[in-house]
C-alpha positions, -999 to 999 in steps of 0.1 A, spaced: -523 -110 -278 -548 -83 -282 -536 -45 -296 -557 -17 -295 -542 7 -311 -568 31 -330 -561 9 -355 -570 -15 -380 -555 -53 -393 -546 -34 -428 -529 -4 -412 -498 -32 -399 -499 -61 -424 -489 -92 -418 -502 -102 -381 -492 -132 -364 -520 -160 -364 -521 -160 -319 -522 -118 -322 -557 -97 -331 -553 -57 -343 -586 -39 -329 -594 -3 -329 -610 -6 -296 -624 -28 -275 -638 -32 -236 -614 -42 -214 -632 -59 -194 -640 -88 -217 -607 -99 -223 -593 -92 -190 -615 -126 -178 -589 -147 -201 -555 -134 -198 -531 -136 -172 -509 -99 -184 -518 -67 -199 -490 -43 -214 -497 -15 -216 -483 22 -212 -502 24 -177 -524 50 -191 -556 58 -166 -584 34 -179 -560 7 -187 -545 6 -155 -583 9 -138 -595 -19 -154 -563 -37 -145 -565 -34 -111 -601 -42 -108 -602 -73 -120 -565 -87 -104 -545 -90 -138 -511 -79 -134 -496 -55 -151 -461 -49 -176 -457 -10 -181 -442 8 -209 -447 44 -199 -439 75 -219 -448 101 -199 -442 118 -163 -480 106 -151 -476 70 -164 -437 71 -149 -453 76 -117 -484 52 -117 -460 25 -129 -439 30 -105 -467 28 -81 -478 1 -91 -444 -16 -94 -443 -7 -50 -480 -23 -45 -463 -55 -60 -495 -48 -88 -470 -49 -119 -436 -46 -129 -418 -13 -152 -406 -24 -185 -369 0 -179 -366 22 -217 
């Protein structure tokens, strides 16, 4: 598991040995080795998602990620985590 969150390992603590704390990072290099992204379906997330086939597990917060969640969840692209 990958988290890129704005911030570092130190900011959370204790992180499991199979999960990795990044600021950042390209999504396109990880997307090549993992089989789903979870994410809040936020624009370039959900671009780079669709590109390259991973599916996708949406958390979203707001009325624009509601709706491309849900669109995506009609395309058969992903499924909505319900809050």
């Amino acid at each position: 598991m990958i988290s890129t969150t704005g911030q570092n390992e130190e900011y959370f603590g204790d992180i499991p040995a199979n999960a990795h704390v990044v600021p950042w990072i390209p999504y396109a290099e990880p997307l090549s080795h993992i089989n789903l992204v979870v994410c809040h379906c936020g624009y370039s997330t959900l671009i780079s998602e669709l590109i390259s086939g991973v599916p996708v597990l949406s958390v979203p917060f707001s009325a624009d990620q509601v709706a491309k969640a849900n669109r995506c969840l009609a395309l058969g692209v992903g499924s909505v985590l319900a809050q």
